[in-house]
N, C-alpha and C positions, 0 to 999 in steps of 0.2 A: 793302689793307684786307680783313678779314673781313666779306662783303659778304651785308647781312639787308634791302636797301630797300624789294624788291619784294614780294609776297607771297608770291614764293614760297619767300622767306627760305633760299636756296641755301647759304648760311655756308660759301662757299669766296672763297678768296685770289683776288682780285684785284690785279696792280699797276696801275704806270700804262698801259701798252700791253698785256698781258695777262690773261686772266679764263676760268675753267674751268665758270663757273658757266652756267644758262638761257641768257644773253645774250651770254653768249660775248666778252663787250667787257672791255676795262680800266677805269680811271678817267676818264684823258682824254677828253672828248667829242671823241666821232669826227663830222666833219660832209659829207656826202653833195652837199650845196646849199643857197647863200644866194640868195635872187631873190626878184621880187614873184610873187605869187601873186594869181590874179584870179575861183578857181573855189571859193573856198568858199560859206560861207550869205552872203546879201546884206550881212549886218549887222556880219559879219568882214571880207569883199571891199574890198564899194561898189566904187568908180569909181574907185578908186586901190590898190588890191589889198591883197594881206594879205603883209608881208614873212617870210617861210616860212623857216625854216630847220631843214633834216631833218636826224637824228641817225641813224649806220647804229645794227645791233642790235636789238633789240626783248626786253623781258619776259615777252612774252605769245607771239609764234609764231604767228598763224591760218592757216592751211593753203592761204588763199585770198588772202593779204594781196598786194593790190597793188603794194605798196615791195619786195616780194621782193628782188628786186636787192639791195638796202639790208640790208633787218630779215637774212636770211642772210648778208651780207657775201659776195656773189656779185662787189658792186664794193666798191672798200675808197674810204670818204670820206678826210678829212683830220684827223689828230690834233691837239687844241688848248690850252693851258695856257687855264686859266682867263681871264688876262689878255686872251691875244687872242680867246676866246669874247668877252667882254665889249667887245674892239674890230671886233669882225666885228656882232655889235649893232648897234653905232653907222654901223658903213655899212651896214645890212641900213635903220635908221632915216630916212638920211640921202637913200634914192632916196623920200622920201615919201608913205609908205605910211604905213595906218589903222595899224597892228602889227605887234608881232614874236609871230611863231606859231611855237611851240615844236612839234617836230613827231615823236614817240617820244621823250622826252625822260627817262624817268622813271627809267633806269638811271644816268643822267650826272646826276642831281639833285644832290649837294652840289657837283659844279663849275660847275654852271650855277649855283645859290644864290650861291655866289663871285664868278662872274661880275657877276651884277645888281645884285650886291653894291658891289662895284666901282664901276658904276655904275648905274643903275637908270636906263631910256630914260625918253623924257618921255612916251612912246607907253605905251598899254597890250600888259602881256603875257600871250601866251594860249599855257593851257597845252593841247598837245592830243593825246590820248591814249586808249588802246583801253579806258582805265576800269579795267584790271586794277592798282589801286593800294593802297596802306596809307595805313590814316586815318594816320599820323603823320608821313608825305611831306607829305601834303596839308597840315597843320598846319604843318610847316615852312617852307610854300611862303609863307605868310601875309606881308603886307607887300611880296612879291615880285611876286605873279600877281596878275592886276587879273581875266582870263576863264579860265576849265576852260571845254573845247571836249572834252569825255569820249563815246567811245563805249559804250554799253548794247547787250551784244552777246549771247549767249547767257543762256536762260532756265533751261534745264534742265541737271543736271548731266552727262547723258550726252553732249549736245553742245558741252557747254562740254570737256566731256574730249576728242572727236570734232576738236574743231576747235582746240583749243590745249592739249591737255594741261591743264586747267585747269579740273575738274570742281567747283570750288567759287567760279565765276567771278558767279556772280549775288549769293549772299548780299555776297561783296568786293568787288565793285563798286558796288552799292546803298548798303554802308557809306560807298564813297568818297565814291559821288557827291552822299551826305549830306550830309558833313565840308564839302563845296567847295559846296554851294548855302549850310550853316551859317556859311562865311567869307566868301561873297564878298556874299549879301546876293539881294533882290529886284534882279531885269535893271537896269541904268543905260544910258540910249541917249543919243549928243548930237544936237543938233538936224539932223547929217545922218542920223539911225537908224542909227549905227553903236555898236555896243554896247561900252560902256566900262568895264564890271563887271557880275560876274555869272554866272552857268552854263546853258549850253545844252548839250542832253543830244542825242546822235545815235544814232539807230537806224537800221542796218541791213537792210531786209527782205530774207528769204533763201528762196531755190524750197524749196517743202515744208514750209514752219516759222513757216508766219503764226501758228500757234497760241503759240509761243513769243511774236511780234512783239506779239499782242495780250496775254499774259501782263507781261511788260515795260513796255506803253504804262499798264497799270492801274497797276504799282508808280508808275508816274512821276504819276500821277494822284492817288493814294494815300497814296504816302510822301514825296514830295517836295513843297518848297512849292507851294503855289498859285500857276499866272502862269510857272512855269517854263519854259521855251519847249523846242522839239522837233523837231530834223529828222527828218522820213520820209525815207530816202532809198532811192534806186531804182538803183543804182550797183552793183549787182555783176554781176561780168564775170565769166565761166569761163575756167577754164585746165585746159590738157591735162591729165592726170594726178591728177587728182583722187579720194579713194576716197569719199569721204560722200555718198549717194543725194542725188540732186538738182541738185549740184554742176555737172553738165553742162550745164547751159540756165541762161537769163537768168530774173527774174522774170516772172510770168505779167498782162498786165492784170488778170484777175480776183483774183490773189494782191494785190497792192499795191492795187489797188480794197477789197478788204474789209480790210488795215491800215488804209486811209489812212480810211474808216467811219469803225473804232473810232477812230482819234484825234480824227476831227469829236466822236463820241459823247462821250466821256469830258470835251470841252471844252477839251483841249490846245490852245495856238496852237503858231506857229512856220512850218517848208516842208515841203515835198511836191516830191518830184521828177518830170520825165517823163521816157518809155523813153528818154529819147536822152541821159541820165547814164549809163547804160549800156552803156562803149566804153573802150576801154583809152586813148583818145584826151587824155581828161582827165588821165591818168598823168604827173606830171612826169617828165622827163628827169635824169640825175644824172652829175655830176663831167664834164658838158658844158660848154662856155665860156661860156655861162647861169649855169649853177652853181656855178663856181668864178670868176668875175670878180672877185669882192671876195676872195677870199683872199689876192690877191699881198701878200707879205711878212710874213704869219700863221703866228707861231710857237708 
């Protein structure tokens, strides 16, 4: 296919197993790892974890990304017809877990569509992604996605370009993550507070750039429904090699103490993290015997 999903609307050939475009993937959803997952927000987790399943490649690229391994295709996951996407679901469902957490998903979106298609779990599905999306994925998704689990990543456009090539990353994400609060509705929790619909928006805090953090936390305050919920999160980890000032050090308490203000201020609910989300510790492992247990016999 002539492939326009993303925003950044690449309109190069894609087949099934190869793709020249941003993301460098084919059609086929390539898959990394299916398992429970026990570290996200409380309300995705809980006490039975969030059934994860990461997609290699990425849309977006941040320079910092954690999945690295993955979103570069440093490891190569496992390629999946639609069908067995939608069979690897049902075992991703079946270790009983709150959900299935879609995890970079957004380039493999009409096969994963097919998939749910197919069948649609009885779990809700969450869609969860760096935000860098097109309102008419999102609109697609409709019927599909019960949570968007979206990151609100960069403010400005020099950093958006600095850090994913994607200097027009705030107005396109804002849009998206418009469309997905407009479809999915005010939060729905069931009686164990595990959220059943709905959109929770993640932010990022990054060394040097609370000013951005608090630019960001007003739109969500401003443009986004009322009751929206919000993770702070305290999670960024340095890696060697980095060029964007600041990059080299963890957040500062006093950095994340004046984000995590303005989100009291502004009357945001949601989480706040502490220094100790910041550790590569929390990083899943990938196409380890963890991660591929449910593939046997997935074609």
């Amino acid at each position: 296919m002539i492939c326009n999903l993303c925003p950044r609307r690449c309109g190069t050939l894609r087949t099934k197993t190869e793709g020249r475009g941003f993301c460098r993937m084919g059609t086929l959803p390539v898959v990394a790892r299916a398992a429970r997952h026990l570290w996200e927000e409380p309300c995705i987790s809980g006490e039975k974890g969030s059934g994860t399943v990461f997609f290699c490649g990425c849309q977006l690229g941040c320079v910092f990304c954690q999945n690295a391994p993955i979103s570069t295709r440093r490891v190569e996951g496992r390629a999946l017809t639609a069908r067995a996407l939608s069979e690897l679901f049902r075992r991703v469902e079946e270790l009983g877990v709150h959900n299935i957490n879609l995890v970079s998903p957004t380039h493999f979106a009409p096969a994963i569509f097919e998939a749910l298609r197919i069948r649609k779990p009885s779990i809700p599905v969450v869609w969860n992604s760096g935000g860098y999306e097109s309102v008419e994925m999102v609109r697609a998704a409709e019927g599909l996605v019960d949570v968007y689990l979206p990151d609100f990543k960069y403010a400005k456009p020099a950093t958006g370009a600095e850090m994913a090539d994607a200097p027009d990353y705030f107005e396109v994400a804002l849009a998206a993550i418009q469309a997905m609060c407009a479809q999915t509705g005010a939060p729905v929790y069931d009686a164990a507070g595990m959220l059943t619909r709905g959109t929770l928006v993640r932010h990022l805090v990054m060394p040097l750039r609370v000013d951005e953090t608090e630019t960001i936390l007003n739109a969500i305050a401003t443009q986004l429904p009322r009751g929206t919920p919000v993770s702070l999160m305290r999670q960024y980890t340095p890696k060697e090699g980095l060029a964007p000032k600041g990059l080299d050090r963890r957040v500062t308490a006093r950095e994340y103490t004046r984000a995590r203000d303005r989100m009291l201020a502004l009357g945001l609910n949601g989480y706040v993290q502490g220094a100790d989300a910041a550790t590569s510790a929390f990083t899943p492992a990938f196409m380890d015997e963890e991660s591929t247990r449910l593939f046997e016999g997935l074609v």
